[in-house]
C-alpha positions in Angstrom: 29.8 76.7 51.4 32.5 75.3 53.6 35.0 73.1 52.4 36.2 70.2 54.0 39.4 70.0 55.1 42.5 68.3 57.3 41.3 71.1 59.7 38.2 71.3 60.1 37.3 67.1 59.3 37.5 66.2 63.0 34.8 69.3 63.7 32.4 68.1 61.2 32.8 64.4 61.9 32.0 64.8 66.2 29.1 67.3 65.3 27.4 64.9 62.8 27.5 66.9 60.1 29.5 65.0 57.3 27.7 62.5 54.6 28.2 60.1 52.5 26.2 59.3 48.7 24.9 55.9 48.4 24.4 54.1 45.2 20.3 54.5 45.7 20.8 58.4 45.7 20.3 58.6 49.3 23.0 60.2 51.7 24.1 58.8 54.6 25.5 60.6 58.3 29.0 59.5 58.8 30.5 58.6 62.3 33.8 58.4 63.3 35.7 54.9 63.8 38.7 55.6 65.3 41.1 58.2 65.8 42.5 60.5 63.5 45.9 59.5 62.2 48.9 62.1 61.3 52.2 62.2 60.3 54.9 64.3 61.4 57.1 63.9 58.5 54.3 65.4 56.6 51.9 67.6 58.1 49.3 67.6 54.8 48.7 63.6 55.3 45.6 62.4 57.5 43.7 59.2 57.7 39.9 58.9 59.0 38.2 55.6 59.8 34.4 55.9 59.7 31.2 53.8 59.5 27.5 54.3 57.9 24.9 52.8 58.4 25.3 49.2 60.8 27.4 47.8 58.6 29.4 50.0 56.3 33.6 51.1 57.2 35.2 53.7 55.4 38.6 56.2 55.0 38.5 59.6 54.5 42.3 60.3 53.6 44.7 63.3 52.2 46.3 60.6 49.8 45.1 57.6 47.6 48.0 55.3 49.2 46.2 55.5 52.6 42.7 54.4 51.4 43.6 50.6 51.8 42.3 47.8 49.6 38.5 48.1 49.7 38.5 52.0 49.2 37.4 54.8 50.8 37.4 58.7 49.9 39.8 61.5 49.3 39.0 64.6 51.1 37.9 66.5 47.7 35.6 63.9 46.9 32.3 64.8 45.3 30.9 61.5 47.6 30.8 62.9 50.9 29.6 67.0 52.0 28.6 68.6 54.9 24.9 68.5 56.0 22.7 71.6 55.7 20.8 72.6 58.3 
């Protein structure tokens, strides 16, 4: 299975694949909310915004510092995976 990584996260998210668990045991598609941010002082650091559902904002981020206050995901996160199918 394919990981998910800073390289291949932007691929995932346009194509639809990526979800995320909810706490009913359902998953959710993820959709992109913005634009992906880098660093140039440190290539290994990205930052996601995305949204589920109608109502539900997210990170996906390299770092813990760069999930913000409400949360989000590290990239290794057993939360979100790619879709099969």
């Amino acid at each position: 299975m394919t990981q998910i990584n800073r390289y291949n996260i932007d691929q995932l998210l346009d194509s639809g694949k990526l979800e995320v668990a909810m706490k009913n045991g359902r998953w959710w598609q993820l959709r992109r909310n913005g634009a992906t941010k880098t660093w140039k002082t440190d290539p290994e650091r990205i930052r996601v915004p995305v949204k589920m559902g109608m109502y539900g904002y997210d990170v996906i981020a390299t770092y813990s510092q760069d999930l913000g206050p409400k949360g989000g995901h590290l990239l290794n996160s057993p939360y979100i995976r790619i879709r099969e199918g």
